[in-house]
Structures are given as C-alpha cells and as structure tokens.
C-alpha positions in Angstrom: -6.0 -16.6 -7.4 -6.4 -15.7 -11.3 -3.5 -17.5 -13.1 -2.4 -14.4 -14.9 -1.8 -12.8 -11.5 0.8 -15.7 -10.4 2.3 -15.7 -13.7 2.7 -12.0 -13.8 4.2 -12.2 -10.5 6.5 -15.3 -11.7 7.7 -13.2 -14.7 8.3 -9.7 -13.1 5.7 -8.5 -15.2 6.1 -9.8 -18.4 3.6 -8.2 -20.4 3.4 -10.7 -23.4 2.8 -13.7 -20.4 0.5 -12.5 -17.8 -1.8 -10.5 -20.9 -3.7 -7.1 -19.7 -6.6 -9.3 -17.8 -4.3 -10.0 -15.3 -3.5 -6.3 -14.3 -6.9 -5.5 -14.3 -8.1 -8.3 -12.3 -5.1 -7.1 -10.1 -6.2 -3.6 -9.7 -9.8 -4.8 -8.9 -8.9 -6.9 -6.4 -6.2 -4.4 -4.6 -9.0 -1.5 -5.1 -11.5 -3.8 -3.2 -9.0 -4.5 -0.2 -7.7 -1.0 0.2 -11.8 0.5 0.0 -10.5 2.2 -3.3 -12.9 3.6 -6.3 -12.4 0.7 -9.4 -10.3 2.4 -11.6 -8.1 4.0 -9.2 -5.1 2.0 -9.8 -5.7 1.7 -13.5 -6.0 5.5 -13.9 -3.3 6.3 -11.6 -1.3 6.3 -15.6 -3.6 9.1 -17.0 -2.5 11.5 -13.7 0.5 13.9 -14.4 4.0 12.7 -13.5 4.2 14.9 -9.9 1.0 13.5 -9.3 1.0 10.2 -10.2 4.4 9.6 -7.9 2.5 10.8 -4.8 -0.7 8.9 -5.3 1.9 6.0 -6.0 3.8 6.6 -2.7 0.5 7.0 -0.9 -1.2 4.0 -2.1 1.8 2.1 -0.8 1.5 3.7 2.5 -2.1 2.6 2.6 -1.0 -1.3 1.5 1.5 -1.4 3.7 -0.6 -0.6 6.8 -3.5 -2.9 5.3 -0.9 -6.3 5.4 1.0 -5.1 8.7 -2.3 -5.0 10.3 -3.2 -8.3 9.1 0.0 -9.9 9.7 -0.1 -8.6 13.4 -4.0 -9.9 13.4 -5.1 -6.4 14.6 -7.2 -3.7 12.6 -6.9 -1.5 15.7 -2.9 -1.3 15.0 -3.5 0.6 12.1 -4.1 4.2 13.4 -0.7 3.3 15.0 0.8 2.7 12.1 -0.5 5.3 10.0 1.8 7.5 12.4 4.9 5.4 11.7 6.8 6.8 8.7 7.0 4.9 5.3 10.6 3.7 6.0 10.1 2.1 9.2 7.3 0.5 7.4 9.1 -1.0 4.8 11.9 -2.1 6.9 9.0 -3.9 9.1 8.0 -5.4 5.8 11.6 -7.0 4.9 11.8 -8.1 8.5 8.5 -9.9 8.3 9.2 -11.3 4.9 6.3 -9.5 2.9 8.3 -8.5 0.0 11.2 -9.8 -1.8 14.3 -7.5 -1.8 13.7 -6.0 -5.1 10.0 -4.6 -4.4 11.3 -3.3 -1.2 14.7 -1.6 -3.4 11.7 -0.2 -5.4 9.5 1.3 -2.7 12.3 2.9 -0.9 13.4 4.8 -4.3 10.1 5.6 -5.0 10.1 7.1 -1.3 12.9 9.1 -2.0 11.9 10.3 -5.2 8.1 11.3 -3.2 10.3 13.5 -0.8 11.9 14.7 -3.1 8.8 16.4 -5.2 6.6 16.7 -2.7 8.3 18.6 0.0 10.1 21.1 -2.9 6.8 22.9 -4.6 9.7 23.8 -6.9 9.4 20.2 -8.7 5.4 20.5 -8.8 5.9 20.3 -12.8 7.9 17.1 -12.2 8.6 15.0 -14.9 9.8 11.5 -15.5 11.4 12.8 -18.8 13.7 15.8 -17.0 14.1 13.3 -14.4 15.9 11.0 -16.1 18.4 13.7 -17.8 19.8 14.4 -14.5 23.0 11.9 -14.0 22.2 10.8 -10.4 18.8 10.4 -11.2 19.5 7.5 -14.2 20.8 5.1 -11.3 18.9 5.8 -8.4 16.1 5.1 -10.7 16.3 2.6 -13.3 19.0 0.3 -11.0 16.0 -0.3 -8.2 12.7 -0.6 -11.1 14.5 -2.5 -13.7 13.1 -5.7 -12.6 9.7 -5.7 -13.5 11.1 -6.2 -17.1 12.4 -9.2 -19.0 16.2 -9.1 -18.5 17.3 -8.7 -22.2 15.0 -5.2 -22.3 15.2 -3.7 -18.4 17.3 -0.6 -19.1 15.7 0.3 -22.3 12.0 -0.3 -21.6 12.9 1.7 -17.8 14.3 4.7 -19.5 12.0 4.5 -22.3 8.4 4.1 -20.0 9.4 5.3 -17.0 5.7 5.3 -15.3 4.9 2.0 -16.8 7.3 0.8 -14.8 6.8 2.4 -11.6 2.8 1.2 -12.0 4.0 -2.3 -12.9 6.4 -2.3 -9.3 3.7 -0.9 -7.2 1.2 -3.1 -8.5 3.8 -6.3 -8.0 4.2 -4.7 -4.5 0.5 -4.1 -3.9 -0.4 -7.7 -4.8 2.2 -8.9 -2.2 1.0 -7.0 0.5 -2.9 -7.4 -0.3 -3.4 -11.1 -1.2 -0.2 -12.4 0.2 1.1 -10.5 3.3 2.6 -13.1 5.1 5.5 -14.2 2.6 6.5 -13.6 -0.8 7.9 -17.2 -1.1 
C-alpha cells in the first residue's frame, strides 16, 4: 500500500501530510475495485451539491456491498445485499469491525442528509451553503465530518468546504472498506 495512503489514513486526512498523490492513488485504486470509470471519484467535486451527495451515498452503497461480500467470502451474497438497506449495512459494518466509529458517524449522516434530498424533489437545488444556514443542520453536519481535519481547524475548514470534507470521509471510508475490509485496526 502507497505510504501516502496510510499516512492519510493515520492523519484523518491531513492535507499538508499525505500530499494530493495519495488521494489520487486512492481514487484509482477504489475506482479499480468498485469497476468504476478513473476519474469518477476525483470528479465526484466538479458535480453539483444535490448531485454530488447522491453519487456520494451511492458509491458508499456500492463499497459497502463490495467488503461485506468479501468479508463473508461470497460474491454471490451480493445481489442479497444490494436489497438490504444502507443502514443495516452500516450497522453490519460496525459489527464486523470494518470502520472505526467516526467513518460509520459520517456515513449514517451522509444517509440522512441523501434521504433527505433525494426523496423531496423540493431540495433538487440543494446546497451545502443553504444547508448549513439552517440551525439543525450545523450539528447534524459538521459534529459527525469534522474529523477528517486536523483538530485545531475541524469546525472552520467543515463549515468553510463543506464538500471537501464529505469527499475526504467517503474516500477514508471507501479505502477501509476496499483495501482493508476486515478491520480498521
């Protein structure tokens, strides 16, 4: 495994540490596992905010049936789990040990904010901006993505680049469940 990618993962993310080359080698290797198009992870920033949170979720979905399937040893499993919803799914992931708790806090936000845009065509012009100027929305979103950042800058750099970090937390969480689905320790 590239050494950028382990120290990435070591430092939540720390930009300045694991260096650019490390999130693309990242997003090559999780596009190769997951039968994606190169680029697909990469340009997942250039998509519109609605859009970008359902690719997100879905790509999850997709990783997270990849490492089940591998942890139980069983490709045919996976039509079976495709038809298992995303929470079961994750709470199969924290009882297997696939993800530490603050990937899994992540996912399950960004599952709730998903349902939330995609199943009211009312919030098709979504935005992370007008997102984040509703109250509830501040704590249900920076309290479970704040830890892809360096302590000292979490809430500012969350608030400030929301979809940065969202893409830096599904990449962490992708990278677990693609090159290491057995444990995150």
């Amino acid at each position: 495994m590239n050494i950028g990618i382990i120290r990435a993962m070591e430092n939540h993310f720390d930009l300045a540490t694991a260096g650019p080359d490390a999130f693309e080698f990242a997003a090559t290797e999780i596009e190769g596992k997951l039968g994606l198009p190169v680029g697909f992870v990469r340009d997942l920033l250039k998509e519109d905010d609605w859009s970008f949170v359902v690719k997100c979720h879905a790509l999850l979905e997709s990783a997270a049936i990849f490492a089940l399937s591998r942890i139980f040893d069983a490709d045919a499993i996976r039509p079976t789990l495709a038809k298992v919803d995303m929470s079961r799914r994750t709470d199969m992931l924290q009882d297997l040990d696939v993800l530490p708790p603050e990937n899994l806090a992540a996912m399950r936000a960004l599952s709730t904010l998903r349902n939330d845009v995609a199943h009211n065509i009312g919030r098709a012009s979504f935005t992370f901006g007008d997102h984040l100027k509703e109250s509830k929305a501040v704590s249900r979103f920076i309290n479970p993505f704040r830890f892809v950042w360096k302590e000292e800058v979490q809430d500012s750099l969350t608030r400030s680049q929301p979809k940065w970090t969202v893409w830096l937390a599904v990449v962490q969480a992708l990278s677990y469940m693609t090159w290491r689905p057995n444990s995150h320790t």
